[in-house]
N, C-alpha and C positions, 0 to 999 in steps of 0.2 A: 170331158172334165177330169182333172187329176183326181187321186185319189187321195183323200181328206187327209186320211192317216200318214201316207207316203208325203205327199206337200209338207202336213204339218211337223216332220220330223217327230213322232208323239214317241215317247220314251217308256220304259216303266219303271220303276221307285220314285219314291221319298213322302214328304209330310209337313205338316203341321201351322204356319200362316199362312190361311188363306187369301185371295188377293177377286176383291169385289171388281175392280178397274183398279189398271196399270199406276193412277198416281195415287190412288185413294186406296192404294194398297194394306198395311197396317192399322192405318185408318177405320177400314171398315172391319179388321178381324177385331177392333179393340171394342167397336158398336155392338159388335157380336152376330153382324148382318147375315154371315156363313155360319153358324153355329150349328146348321145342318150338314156340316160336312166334314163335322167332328168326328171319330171312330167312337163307335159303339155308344150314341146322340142320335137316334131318329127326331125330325123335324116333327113339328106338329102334326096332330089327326088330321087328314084332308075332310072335307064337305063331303056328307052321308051323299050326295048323289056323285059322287066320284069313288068311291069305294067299291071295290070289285068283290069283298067279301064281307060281315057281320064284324070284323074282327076290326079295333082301330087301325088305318093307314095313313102314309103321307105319301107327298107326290114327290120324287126322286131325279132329278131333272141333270143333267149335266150340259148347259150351254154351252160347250166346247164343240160339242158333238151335235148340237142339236135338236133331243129327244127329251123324252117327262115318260113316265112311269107308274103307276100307284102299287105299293106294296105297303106289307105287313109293318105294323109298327112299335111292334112290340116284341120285334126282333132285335137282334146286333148286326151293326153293320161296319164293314173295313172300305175304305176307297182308298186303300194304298194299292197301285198296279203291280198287275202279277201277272205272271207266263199261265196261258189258260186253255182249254184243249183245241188242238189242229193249230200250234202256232198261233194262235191271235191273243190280243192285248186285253186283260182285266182289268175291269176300271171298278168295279164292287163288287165286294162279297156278303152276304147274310145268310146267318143261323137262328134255326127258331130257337124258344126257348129253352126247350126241351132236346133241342139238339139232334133231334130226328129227321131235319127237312132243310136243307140250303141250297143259295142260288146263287147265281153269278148272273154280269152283266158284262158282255165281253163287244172289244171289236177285231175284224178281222181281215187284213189291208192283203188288198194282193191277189190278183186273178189269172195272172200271166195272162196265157190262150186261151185258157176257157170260159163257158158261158155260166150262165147264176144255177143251172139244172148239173150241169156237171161239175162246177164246185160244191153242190150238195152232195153227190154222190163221191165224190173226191175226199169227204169230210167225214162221210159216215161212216166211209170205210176206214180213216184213217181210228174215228172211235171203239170198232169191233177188230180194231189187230188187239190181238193177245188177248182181249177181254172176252169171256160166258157171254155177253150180250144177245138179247134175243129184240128183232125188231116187231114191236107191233104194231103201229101206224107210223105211215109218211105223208103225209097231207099238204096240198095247198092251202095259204092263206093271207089273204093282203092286211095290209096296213097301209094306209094316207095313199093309195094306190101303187105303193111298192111292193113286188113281188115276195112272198115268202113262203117257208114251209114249214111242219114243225114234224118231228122229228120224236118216237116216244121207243123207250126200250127198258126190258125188265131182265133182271139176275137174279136167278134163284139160288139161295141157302138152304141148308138143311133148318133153320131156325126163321127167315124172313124173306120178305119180299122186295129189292131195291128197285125203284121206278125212277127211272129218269128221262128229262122230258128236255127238249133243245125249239126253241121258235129262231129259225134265222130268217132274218130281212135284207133283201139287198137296199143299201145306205144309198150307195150313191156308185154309179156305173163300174168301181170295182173295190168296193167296198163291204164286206156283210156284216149287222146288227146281232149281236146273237144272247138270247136268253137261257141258261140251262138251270133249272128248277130239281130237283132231287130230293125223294123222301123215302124211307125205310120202315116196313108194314112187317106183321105178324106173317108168316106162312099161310095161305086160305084165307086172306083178308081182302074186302071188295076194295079196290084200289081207284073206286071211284069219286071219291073225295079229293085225293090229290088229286087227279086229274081234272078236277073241276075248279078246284083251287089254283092250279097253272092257267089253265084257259080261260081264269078270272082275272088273273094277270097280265095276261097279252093283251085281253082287250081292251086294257087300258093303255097302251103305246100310243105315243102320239109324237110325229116327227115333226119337229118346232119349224125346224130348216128346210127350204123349198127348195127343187133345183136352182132356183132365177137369185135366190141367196148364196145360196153354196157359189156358184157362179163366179155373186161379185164380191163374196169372201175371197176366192180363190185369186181372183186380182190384187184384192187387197194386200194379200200376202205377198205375190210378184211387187207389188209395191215396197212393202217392206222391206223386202231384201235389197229391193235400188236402193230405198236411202239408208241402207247398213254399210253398202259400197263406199255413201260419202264421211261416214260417220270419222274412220280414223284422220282426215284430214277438217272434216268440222269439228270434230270434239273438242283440242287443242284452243278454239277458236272462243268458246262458248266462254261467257260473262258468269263465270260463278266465285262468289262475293267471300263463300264461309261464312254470311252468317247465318246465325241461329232463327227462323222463323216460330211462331208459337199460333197454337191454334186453338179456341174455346170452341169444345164440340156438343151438340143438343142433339135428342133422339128424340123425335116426334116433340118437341119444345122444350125439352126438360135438358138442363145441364146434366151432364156424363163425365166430366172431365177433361182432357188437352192432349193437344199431341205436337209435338216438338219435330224442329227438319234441319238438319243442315247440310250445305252441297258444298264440297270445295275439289281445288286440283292437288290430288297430292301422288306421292314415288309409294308403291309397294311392292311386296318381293312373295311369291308364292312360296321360293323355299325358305329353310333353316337361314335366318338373317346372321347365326352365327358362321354361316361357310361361306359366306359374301353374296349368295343369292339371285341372280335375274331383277334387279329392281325395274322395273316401269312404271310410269305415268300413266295418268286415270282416273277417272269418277270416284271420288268418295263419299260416302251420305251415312249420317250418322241419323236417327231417329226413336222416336222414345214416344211413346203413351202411356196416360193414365187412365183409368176408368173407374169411376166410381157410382156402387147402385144405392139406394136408399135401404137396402138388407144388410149393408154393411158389405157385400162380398165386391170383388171389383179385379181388373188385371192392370197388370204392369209388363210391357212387350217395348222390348230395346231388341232395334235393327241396325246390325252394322252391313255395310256394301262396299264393296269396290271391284269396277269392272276397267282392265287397260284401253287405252285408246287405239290399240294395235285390234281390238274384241278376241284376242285370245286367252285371258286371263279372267281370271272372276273368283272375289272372295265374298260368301254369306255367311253372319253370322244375325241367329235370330233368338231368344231367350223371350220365352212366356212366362208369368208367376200368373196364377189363376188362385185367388182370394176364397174359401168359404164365406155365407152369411157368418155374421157372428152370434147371433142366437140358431141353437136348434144343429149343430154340423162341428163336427173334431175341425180345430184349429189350425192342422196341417195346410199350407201350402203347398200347392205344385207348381214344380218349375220346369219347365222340359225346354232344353237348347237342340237348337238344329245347327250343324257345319258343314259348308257347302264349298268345295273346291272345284274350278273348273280349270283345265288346261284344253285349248283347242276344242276339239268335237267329245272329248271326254269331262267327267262332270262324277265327282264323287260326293257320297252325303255321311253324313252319321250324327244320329237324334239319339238323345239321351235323354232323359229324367230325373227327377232326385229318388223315384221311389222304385229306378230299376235294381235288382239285387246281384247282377252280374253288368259286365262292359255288352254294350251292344253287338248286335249280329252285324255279320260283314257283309253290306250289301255290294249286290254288282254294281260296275260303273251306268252313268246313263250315256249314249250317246246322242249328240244334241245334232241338230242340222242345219241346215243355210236358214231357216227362219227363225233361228234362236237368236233373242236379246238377251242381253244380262242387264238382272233388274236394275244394278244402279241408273244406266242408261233410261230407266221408264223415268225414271223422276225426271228427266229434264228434256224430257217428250215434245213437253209442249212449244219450249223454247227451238226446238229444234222445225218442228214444222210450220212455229210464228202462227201471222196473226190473215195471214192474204193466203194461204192455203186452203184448198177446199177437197183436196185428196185422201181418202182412208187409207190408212197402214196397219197391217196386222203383223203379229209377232208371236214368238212361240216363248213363253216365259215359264221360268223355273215357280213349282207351287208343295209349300213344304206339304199341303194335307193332303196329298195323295201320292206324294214322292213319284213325281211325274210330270208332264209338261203340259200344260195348257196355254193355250190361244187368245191371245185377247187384241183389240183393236182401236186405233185413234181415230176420233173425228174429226178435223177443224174445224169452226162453224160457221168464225168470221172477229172482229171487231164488236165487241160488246162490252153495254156499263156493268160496272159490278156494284152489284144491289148493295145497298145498303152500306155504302162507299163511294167516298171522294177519289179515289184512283182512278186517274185518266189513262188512256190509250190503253186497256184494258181487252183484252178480246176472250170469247170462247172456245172449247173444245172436248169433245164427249167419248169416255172409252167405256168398253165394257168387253164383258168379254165374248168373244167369237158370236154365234148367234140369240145372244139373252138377249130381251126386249126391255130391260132396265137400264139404260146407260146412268153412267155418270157424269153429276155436269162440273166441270172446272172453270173457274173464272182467272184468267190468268193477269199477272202485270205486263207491263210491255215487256221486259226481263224472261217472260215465260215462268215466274215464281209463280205458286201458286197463293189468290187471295180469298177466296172462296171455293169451297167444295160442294157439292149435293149429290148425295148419294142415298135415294129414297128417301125415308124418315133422317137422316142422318144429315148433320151441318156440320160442316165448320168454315167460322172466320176465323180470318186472321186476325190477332188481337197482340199484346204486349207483355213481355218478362211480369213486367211490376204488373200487370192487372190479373195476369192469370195465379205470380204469387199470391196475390192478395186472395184470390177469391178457390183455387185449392193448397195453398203452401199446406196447413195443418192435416188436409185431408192424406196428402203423401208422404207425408214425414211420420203420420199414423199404420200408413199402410207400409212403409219401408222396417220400420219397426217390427211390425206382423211378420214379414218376409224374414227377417233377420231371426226373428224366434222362433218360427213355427215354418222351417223350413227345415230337410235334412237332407244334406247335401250330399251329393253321389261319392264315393271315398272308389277308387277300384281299389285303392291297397286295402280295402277290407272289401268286396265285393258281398259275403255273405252275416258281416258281421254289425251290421248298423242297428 
């Protein structure tokens, strides 16, 4: 079987909309569905019989990859991907309170010739160049019956003790899982609480994905890439109207507010349109959400797309404004944009804020692979594999909260009513991402538009301009107002001066 990472083309940067399934993308960050995957937002306390320690946790999951976790939750936590030790991929990072004790979640693609015992020793050596490190245990130890070891080492100061502790799992036949746990003790301090405290942690691992899944992931994805083959001479082809669809969305029964789509064929040019520029042809999708809670706080998230029909070209632009309650909380709005350039296998970002006090850091490019879509292209998914299809297709998509690429997948289902509607010739289709066990369900028209969404607690129909004015106009024109006053826009020409 390939290796997951290597297949998946998995990159490292960027941030910020999350993406539940491929069409219910925006949709679901406006629900607030991923709110767990916020930086520095742990998700709720997990259940006292899942907790590895007295201390509250949440369970930490990443369906791309497969696994769940329980950690600390009263920690800070980053899932933007980082370069992490021996070459492998960081997918989080967390710091306790106190700032004495952090961990990483890392993966680590790539075995060449050797075996799971000699990439251990391959790895440990690579962490004792140049470092004091002293090994004190290397131990076997399984997880879901995959092979593992963990791996403990201490550095002495003349003032403290550093303990750092490494659990790696082999993922999948050349793949390693790896945890590394780190805390810094007094000089002469029993260092037996960390250590109890990691191996309170490991034994919470739990790999979601089975080989006999990975498997027919890994097909899926050779799937994908066939029909990316057809895509520049289907794209051209596809029935997209420009108009504006609207959508009344409920959480668990209650109105939340609307989310807006429109898909059409239009010419963009990546470069300076003043020096005449590369214009191509291409998916463009404009969309908008409102949210609104009963605390008064709520978001407003405008997503602009365009991806060429040649799949070399790709423009994202995505803007959050994130509301306070209005009683109890400073007034301030936040608004953080993401800007996403892609040319060929290359793919630039840069997120900004209003309440950064300098121009952002320069991050590296990502390089994307044969199983990279660009998101415009998901919106109109379903039209493309119709309604007589019964084949999954997975695809490697751009995801701003972790400034990094995740996996997600289509299901066709068949021909199906759509509830609670007179729309004929109507069919289904379920994506979700890579191995989650939540899909989402999309009811499509015959067009492949979409008329209904479910996405857990989360709904939306399709519904009308006039009906949805009618029932939030005042709500947004309230909220645009707030945005307008109680926003402070990022100036670089005063970077330090606002």
């Amino acid at each position: 079987m390939p290796s997951l990472l290597k297949h998946h083309a998995f990159a490292l940067e960027i941030r910020r909309f999350a993406i539940a399934a491929l069409i219910a993308y925006s949709i679901t960050v406006a629900a607030n569905a991923q709110a767990a995957r916020d930086k520095n937002q742990p998700p709720p306390p997990a259940k006292a019989d899942t907790a590895p320690t007295t201390q509250p946790t949440f369970v930490y999951s990443e369906p791309s990859f497969g696994f769940e976790i329980t950690l600390p939750a009263i920690w800070s936590y980053d899932r933007t991907r980082f370069t992490a030790p021996g070459g492998s991929m960081g997918l989080m990072r967390g710091r306790s309170v106190a700032e004495r004790a952090t961990l990483q979640v890392c993966f680590s693609p790539g075995f060449d010739k050797l075996n799971f015992k000699s990439w251990i020793t391959k790895f440990e050596n690579q962490l004792m160049v140049g470092a004091p490190l002293k090994r004190v245990d290397r131990s076997e130890r399984e997880t879901d019956g995959r092979a593992g070891f963990i791996l403990e080492f201490d550095e002495e100061t003349p003032t403290e003790l550093r303990k750092s502790f490494y659990y790696c799992v082999l993922f999948d036949p050349s793949t390693v899982w790896i945890l590394i746990y780190a805390g810094a003790l007094p000089t002469g301090s029993d260092s037996a609480a960390v250590r109890e405290q990691f191996r309170s942690m490991i034994a919470t691992l739990r790999i979601t994905a089975t080989p006999i899944e990975q498997g027919i992931f890994s097909d899926a994805l050779m799937s994908g890439e066939k029909l990316m083959i057809e895509l520049p001479e289907r794209g051209p082809q596809l029935p997209l109207d420009g108009d504006t669809r609207y959508y009344d969305m409920t959480l668990a029964g209650k109105s939340i507010g609307y989310f807006t789509r429109r898909v059409s064929r239009e010419s963009m040019s990546l470069d300076d349109p003043r020096f005449g520029g590369n214009r191509k042809d291409g998916i463009r999708v404009h969309e908008r959400t409102w949210r609104f809670d009963e605390d008064g706080s709520g978001r407003s998230i405008r997503v602009d797309l365009f991806a060429s029909f040649d799949l070399q070209s790709e423009i994202i632009e995505s803007e959050e404004s994130s509301l306070p309650p209005k009683v109890g909380a400073a007034p301030l709005v936040v608004t953080t944009t993401d800007r996403v350039i892609r040319e060929g296998e290359t793919l630039f970002s840069s997120v900004v804020s209003n309440l950064d006090a300098k121009l952002p850091e320069r991050r590296e490019p990502i390089r994307v692979g044969s199983a990279y879509l660009g998101l415009a292209w998901t919106r109109v998914l379903p039209a493309l594999v119709g309604a007589r299809s019964q084949e999954p297709r997975a695809f490697s998509v751009y995801d701003s909260t972790t400034r990094g690429l995740l996996t997600h997948l289509i299901q066709p289902i068949g021909p199906a009513s759509i509830p609670e509607s007179d729309i004929g010739g109507g069919y289904l289709v379920e994506t979700r991402e890579a191995f989650s066990t939540s899909p989402s369900r999309i009811y499509c028209e015959a067009s492949g538009a979409a008329a209904r969404i479910e996405s857990g607690e989360l709904l939306l129909r399709l519904s009308t301009a006039k009906e949805i004015e009618k029932k939030y106009g005042a709500l947004r024109k309230e909220a645009e107002e707030r945005i307008r006053r109680y926003s402070k826009p990022y100036d670089p020409r005063k970077p330090l001066g606002r």
